[in-house]
N, C-alpha and C positions, 0 to 999 in steps of 0.2 A: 424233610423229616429229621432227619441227622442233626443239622444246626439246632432244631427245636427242643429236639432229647439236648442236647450241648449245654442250649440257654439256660433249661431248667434246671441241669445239675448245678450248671455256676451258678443258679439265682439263689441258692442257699449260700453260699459264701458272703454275703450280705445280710444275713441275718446277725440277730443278736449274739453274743458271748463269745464274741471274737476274740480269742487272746491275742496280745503282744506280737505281729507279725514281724517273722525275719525270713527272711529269703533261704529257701528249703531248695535242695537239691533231689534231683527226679527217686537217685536208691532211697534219702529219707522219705520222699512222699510214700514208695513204695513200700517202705518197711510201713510207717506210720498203720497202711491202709492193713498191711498183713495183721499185724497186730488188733486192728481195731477188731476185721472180720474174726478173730480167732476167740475175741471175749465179748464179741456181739452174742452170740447165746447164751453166758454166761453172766450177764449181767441185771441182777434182779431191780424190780421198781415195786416196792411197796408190797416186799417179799412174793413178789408173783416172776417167772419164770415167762420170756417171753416166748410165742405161740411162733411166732416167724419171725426172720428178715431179709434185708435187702443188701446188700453192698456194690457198690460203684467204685470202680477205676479207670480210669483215663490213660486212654494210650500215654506212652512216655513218662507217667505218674503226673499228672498234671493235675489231678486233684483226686479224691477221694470221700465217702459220705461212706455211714455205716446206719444201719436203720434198724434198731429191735422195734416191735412191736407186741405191746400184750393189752389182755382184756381182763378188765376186773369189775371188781361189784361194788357199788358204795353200800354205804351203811344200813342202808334202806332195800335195800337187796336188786336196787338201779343198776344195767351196766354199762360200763361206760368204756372205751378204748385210748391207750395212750399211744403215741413213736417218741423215743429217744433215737435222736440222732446226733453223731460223731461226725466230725469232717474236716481238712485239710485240705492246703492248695502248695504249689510252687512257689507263692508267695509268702508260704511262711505263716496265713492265717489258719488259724486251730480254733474249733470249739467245738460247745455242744447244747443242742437245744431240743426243746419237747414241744409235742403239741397233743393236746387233750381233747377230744369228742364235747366234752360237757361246753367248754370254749368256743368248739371248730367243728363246726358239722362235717364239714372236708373231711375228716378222718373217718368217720364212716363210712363217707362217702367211697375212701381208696379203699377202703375191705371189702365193700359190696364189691367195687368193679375187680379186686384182687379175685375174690370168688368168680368172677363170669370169664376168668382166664381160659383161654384153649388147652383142652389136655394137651399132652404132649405123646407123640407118635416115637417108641423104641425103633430103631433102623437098623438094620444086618448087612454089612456092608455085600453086595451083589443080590440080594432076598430082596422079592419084593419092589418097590419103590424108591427110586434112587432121588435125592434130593439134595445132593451134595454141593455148596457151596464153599469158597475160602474167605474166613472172619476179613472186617475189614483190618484197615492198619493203623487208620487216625480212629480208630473207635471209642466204646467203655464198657468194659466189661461189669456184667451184672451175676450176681450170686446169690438166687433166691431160697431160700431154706422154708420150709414148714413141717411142723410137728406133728399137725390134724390133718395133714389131708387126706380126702378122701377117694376111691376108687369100688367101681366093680356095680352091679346090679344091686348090690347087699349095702353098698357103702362102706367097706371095708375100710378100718382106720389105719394110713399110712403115712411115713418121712417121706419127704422131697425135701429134693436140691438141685436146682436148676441154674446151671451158667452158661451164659449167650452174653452176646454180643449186643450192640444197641439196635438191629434189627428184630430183637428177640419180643416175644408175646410181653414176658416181664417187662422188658427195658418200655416198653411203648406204655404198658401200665403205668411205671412208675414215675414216668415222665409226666403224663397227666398225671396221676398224684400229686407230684411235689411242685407243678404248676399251681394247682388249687390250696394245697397246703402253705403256700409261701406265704402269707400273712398270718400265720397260725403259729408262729414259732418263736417262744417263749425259752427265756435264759434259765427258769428258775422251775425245777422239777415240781410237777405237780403234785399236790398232798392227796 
């Protein structure tokens, strides 16, 4: 399972809008990734603010992906879903690329399955239920954020943010994700 979340992250590195690679050092990788997570929710697409996202790092900085995600309406009052994604390696390759619902049914696809994610269980360290593991060490850490989610009998609208490991609910989502998304990813922002 490990190797499989592995292949997928790397199989973005392959995509289009690769700039000019030069051989990156693991603090650059690391700073790169901090940087990107930090204007990943800050970064608008066709003045829309995006609703979540995802970020990826790799033990040792070995590479890194940044993923906003927003949902908009065409002119006809259609909606449709984009991701912009950020990413970097050790080897110095950088870009970034989109993929659009109207193009890529895949991206619906990873919202619906985003949504059928497992709550998540708050833990009191000795309360209750002890389930305590140690993160692995060759892993990727993942950093999921959202704006809508929802909680409670009422549906109560709340923020998450969620960081695990590649064991994690997220990281297994997003690994299918970007499995299925890999043909879907276009150099040139969507109008």
């Amino acid at each position: 399972m490990r190797r499989m979340m592995l292949a997928a992250a790397l199989a973005v590195l392959a995509a289009p809008s690769v700039v000019e690679a030069r051989a990156a050092s693991s603090e650059t990788v690391r700073a790169d990734a901090a940087a990107a997570r930090a204007a990943s929710r800050a970064i608008r697409h066709r003045d829309t603010w995006p609703f979540a996202t995802l970020d990826q790092v790799a033990a040792l900085g070995q590479f890194w992906t940044s993923n906003s995600l927003y949902a908009l309406r065409d002119a006809g009052g259609e909606r449709r879903w984009v991701i912009r994604r950020a990413f970097g390696d050790l080897a110095g390759n950088k870009g970034l690329v989109w993929a659009d619902s109207r193009t890529c049914p895949a991206v619906k696809a990873a919202l619906e399955a985003m949504e059928a994610l497992p709550p998540v269980r708050p833990e009191a360290p000795g309360v209750g239920v002890e389930d305590i593991k140690p993160p692995p060490l060759d892993g990727i850490a993942h950093s999921f954020w959202n704006q809508g989610a929802r909680t409670g009998a009422k549906g109560a609208a709340v923020a998450i943010t969620i960081d695990g490991d590649m064991d994690s609910p997220v990281a297994g989502w997003w690994s299918q994700a970007a499995a299925s998304l890999k043909g879907c990813w276009k150099g040139d922002e969507p109008a």
